[in-house]
Structures are given as structure tokens and as C-alpha cells.
Backbone bond lengths (Angstrom), bond angles and torsions (degrees), N, CA, C in turn:
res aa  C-N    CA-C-N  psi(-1)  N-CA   C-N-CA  omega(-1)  CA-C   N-CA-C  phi
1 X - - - 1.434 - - 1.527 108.36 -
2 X 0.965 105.09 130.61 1.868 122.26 178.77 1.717 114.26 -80.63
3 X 1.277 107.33 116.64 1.617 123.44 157.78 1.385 96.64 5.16
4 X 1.315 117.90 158.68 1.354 122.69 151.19 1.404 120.59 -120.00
5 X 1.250 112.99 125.22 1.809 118.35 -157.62 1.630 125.32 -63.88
6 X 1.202 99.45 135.46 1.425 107.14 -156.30 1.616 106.16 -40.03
7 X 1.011 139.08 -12.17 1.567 121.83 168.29 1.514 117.74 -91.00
8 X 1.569 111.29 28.23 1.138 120.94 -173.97 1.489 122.04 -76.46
9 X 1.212 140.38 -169.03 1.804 125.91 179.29 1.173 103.36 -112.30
10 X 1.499 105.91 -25.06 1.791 109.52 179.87 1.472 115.20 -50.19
11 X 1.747 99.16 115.03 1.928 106.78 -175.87 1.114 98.31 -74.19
12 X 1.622 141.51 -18.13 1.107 104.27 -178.80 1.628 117.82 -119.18
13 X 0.952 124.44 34.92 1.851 136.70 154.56 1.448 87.29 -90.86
14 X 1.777 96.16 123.80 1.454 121.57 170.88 1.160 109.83 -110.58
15 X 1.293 124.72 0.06 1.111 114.33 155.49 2.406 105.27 109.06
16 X 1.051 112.04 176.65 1.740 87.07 -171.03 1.271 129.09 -51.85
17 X 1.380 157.39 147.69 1.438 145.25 -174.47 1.179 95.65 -100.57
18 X 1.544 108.30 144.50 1.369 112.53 179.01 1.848 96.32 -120.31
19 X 1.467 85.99 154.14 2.019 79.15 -176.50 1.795 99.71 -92.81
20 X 1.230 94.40 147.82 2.080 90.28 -178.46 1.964 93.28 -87.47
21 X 1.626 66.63 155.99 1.551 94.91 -174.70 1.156 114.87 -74.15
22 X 1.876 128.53 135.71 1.152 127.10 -169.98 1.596 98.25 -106.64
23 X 0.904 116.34 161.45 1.585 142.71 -150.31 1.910 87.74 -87.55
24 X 1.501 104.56 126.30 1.621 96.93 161.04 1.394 122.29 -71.81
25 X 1.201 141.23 -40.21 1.197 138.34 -177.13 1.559 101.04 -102.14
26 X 1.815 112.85 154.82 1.305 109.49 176.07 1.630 111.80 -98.18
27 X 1.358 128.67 167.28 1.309 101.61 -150.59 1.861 78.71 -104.84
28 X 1.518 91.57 175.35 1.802 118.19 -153.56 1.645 92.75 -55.81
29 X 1.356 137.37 -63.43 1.305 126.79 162.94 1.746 134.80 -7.00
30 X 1.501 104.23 -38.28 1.372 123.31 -148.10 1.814 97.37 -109.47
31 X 1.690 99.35 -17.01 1.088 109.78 -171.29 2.067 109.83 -57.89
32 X 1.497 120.98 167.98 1.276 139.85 -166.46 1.733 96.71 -85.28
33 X 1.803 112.15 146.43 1.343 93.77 -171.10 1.691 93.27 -90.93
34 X 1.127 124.75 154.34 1.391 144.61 -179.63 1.791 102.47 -73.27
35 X 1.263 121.58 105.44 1.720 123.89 173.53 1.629 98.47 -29.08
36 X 1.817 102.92 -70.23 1.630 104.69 -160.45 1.403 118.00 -38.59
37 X 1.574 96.98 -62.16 1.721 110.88 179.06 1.296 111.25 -46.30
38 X 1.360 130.17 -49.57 1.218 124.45 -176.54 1.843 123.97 -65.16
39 X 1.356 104.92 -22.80 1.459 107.16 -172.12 1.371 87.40 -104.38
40 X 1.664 132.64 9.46 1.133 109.43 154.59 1.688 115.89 -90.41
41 X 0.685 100.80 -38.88 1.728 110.21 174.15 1.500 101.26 -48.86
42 X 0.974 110.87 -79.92 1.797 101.97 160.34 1.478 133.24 -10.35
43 X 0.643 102.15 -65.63 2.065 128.99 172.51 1.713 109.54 -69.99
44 X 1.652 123.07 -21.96 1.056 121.20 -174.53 2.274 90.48 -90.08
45 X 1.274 98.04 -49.75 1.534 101.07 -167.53 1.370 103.02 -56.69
46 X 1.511 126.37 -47.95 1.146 135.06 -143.92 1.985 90.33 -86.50
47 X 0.795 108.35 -34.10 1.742 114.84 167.87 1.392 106.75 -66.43
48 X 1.061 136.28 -16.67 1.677 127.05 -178.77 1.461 105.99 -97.05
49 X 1.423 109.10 -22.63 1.546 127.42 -170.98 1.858 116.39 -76.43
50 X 1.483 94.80 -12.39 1.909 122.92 -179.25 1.366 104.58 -76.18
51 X 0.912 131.92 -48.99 1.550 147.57 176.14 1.470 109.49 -50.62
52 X 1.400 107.04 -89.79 1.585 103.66 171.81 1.516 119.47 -47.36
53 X 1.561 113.66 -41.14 1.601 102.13 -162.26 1.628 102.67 -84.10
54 X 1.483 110.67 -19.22 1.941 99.81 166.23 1.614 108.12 -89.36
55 X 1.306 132.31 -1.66 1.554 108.12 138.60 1.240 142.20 -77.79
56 X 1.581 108.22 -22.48 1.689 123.69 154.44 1.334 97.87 -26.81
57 X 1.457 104.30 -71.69 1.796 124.70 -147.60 1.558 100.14 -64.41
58 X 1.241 116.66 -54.57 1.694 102.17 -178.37 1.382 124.26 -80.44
59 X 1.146 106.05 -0.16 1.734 110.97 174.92 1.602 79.12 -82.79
60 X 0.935 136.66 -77.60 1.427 134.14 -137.69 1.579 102.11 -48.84
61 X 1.551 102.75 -44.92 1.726 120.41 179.12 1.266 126.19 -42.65
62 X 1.853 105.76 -39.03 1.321 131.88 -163.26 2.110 98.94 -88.14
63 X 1.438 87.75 -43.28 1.625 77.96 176.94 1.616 130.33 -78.44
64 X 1.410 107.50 -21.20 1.546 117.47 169.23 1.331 99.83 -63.65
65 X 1.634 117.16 -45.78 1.852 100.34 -160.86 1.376 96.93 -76.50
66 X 2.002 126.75 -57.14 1.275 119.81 -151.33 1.467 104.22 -89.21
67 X 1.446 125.07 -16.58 1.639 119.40 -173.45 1.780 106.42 79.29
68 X 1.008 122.03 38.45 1.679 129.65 -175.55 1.407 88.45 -97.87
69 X 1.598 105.52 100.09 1.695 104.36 167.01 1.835 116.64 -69.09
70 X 1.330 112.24 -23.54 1.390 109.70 -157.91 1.585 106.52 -85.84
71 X 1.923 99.80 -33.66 1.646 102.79 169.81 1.792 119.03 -41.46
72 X 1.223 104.38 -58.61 1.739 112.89 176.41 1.398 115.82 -48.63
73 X 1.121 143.01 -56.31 1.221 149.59 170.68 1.460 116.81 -72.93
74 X 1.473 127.36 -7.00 1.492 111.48 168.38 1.835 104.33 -104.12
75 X 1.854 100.67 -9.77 1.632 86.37 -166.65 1.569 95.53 -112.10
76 X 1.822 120.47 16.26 1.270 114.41 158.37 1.386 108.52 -89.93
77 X 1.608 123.29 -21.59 1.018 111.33 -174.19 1.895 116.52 -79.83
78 X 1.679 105.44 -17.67 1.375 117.51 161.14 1.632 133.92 -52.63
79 X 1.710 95.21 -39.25 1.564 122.00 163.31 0.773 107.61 -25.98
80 X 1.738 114.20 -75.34 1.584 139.93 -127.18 1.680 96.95 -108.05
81 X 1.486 123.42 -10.00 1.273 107.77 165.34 1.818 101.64 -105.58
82 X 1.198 122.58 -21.09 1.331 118.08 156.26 1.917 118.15 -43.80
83 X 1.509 112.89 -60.31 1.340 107.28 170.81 1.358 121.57 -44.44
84 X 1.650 126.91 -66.95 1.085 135.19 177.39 1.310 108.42 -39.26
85 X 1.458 151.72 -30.71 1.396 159.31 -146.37 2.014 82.10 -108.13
86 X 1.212 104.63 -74.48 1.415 103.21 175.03 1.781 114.62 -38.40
87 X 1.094 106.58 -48.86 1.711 106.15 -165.29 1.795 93.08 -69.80
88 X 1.356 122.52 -34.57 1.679 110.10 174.92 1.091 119.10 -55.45
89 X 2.097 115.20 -40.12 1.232 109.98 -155.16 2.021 98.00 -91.02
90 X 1.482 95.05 6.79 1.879 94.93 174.76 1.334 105.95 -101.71
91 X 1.368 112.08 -56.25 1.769 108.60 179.53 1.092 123.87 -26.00
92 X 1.960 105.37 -72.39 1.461 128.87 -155.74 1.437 105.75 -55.82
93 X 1.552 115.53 -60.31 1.347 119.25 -165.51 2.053 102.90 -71.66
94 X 1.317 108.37 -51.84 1.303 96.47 177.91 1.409 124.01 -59.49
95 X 1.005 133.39 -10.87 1.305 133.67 142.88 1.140 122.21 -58.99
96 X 0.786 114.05 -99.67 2.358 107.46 153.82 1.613 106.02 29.68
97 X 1.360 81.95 -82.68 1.397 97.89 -147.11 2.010 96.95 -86.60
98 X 0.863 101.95 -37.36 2.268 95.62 148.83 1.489 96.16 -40.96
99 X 1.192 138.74 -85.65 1.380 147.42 -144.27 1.607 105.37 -73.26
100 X 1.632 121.99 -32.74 1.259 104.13 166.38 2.032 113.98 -100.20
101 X 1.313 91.60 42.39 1.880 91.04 159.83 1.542 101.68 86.84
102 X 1.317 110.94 -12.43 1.924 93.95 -176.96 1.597 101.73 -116.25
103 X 1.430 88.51 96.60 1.802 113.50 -172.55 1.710 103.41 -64.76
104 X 1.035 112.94 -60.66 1.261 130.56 -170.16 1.454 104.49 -27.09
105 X 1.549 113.44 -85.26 1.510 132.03 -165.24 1.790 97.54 -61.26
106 X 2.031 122.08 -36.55 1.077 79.13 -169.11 1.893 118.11 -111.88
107 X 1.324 94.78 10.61 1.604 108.50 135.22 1.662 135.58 -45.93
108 X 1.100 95.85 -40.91 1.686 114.66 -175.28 1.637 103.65 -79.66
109 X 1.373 125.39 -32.50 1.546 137.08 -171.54 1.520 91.74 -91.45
110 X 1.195 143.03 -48.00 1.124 139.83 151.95 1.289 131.27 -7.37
111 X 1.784 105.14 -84.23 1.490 129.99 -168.10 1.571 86.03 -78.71
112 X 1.281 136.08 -46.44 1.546 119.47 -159.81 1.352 103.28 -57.98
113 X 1.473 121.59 -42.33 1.486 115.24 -172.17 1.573 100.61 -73.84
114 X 1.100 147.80 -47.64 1.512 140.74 -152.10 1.943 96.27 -62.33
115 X 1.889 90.07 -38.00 1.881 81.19 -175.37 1.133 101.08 -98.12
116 X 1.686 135.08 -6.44 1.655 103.30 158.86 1.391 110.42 -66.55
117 X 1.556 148.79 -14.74 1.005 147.53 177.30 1.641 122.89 -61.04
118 X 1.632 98.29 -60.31 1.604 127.77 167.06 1.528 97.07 -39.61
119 X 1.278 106.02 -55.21 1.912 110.25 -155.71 1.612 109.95 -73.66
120 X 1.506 104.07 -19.63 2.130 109.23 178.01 1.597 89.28 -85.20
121 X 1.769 112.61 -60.17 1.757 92.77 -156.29 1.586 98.71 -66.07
122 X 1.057 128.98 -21.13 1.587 115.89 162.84 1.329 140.32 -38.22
123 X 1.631 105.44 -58.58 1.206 130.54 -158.22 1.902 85.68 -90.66
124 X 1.196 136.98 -37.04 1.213 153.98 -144.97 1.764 96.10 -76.89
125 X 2.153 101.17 -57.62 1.026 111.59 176.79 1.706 121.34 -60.47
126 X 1.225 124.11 -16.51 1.433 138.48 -170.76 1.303 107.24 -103.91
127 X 1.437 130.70 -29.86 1.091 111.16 145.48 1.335 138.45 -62.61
């Protein structure tokens, strides 16, 4: 069955469809994450994660050899406000910078902290 011609009564023939035009470039959001950037973000989190997790390690060292109950419990509680300070300075900006188009680096500040996290209660639990 054939169209019915534009001086037709039929309300609902609108007449030819045209397809809308898609955008040549995709916009900076949409963009691919960059390897480098990303394993730098990685390497930046996982470097903040050295600090706290080698004071974990020598408190723990210090209380097996000398028996200092109070050392363990004032320099886990240093840890755990060390992380939180770390998890601001990974969140905030890697979000940021997700939201202003540079996926890479703040993807990479992201994932580095979730597995410097994974890699202490890991290593933490095995000790």
C-alpha cells in the first residue's frame, strides 16, 4: 500500500522521516580511557597506600618483639584515619576529573585505592 499524499486528511502520516544527524566526533566524556593515565592513577593511589600500610607493618613488628599493648591500638587507630585522608585525596579528585572528561587518571585514582585497600585487609588477614 502506497503513502498517502501529502494533501491527505490522514492525522497521522507526517509526512517523510528523516533520520537525525549523529554527531562526528564523540564528545570528551565518551572518550577511550588512556592505558598510561590510568596506570598512573594507579601508581599515584597505590603510593599513598605505602605510608599507612608500612606503619601497619612495624607497629605490628614492634608489638610481637617488645609486647607494647598501647603502641598497636594508637598506631591502628593512625592507619585508619590515615586511609580515610587517603580515600578523600582518591575519591574527590578522581571523580573530578571522571566528570571533567579525563577518565583515565581519574579511574586509575579510583581502582588504585579500592586495591590498595583489598591488598592491606588481605595481606592483614594472612598475617
Amino acid at each position: 500500500m502506497a503513502a498517502p499524499p501529502p494533501s491527505s486528511p490522514d492525522p497521522e502520516w507526517a509526512g517523510p522521516q528523516q533520520r537525525p544527524s549523529v554527531p562526528a566526533e564523540l564528545p570528551a566524556r565518551l572518550g577511550l580511557v588512556r592505558p598510561g593515565r590510568f596506570a598512573a592513577g594507579i601508581g599515584i593511589a597505590l603510593a599513598g597506600h605505602l605510608p599507612a600500610s608500612g606503619l601497619w607493618l612495624f607497629s605490628y613488628y614492634t608489638f610481637v618483639h617488645y609486647a607494647s599493648p598501647d603502641s598497636l591500638f594508637m598506631v591502628d587507630c593512625l592507619v585508619v584515619l590515615l586511609q580515610l585522608a587517603l580515600f578523600a585525596c582518591c575519591a574527590v579528585p578522581g571523580s573530578v576529573l571522571v566528570l571533567r572528561g579525563d577518565r583515565g587518571l581519574g579511574l586509575g585514582l579510583l581502582f588504585g585505592w579500592v586495591t590498595g585497600i583489598i591488598a592491606l585487609v588481605v595481606g592483614t588477614a594472612l598475617i
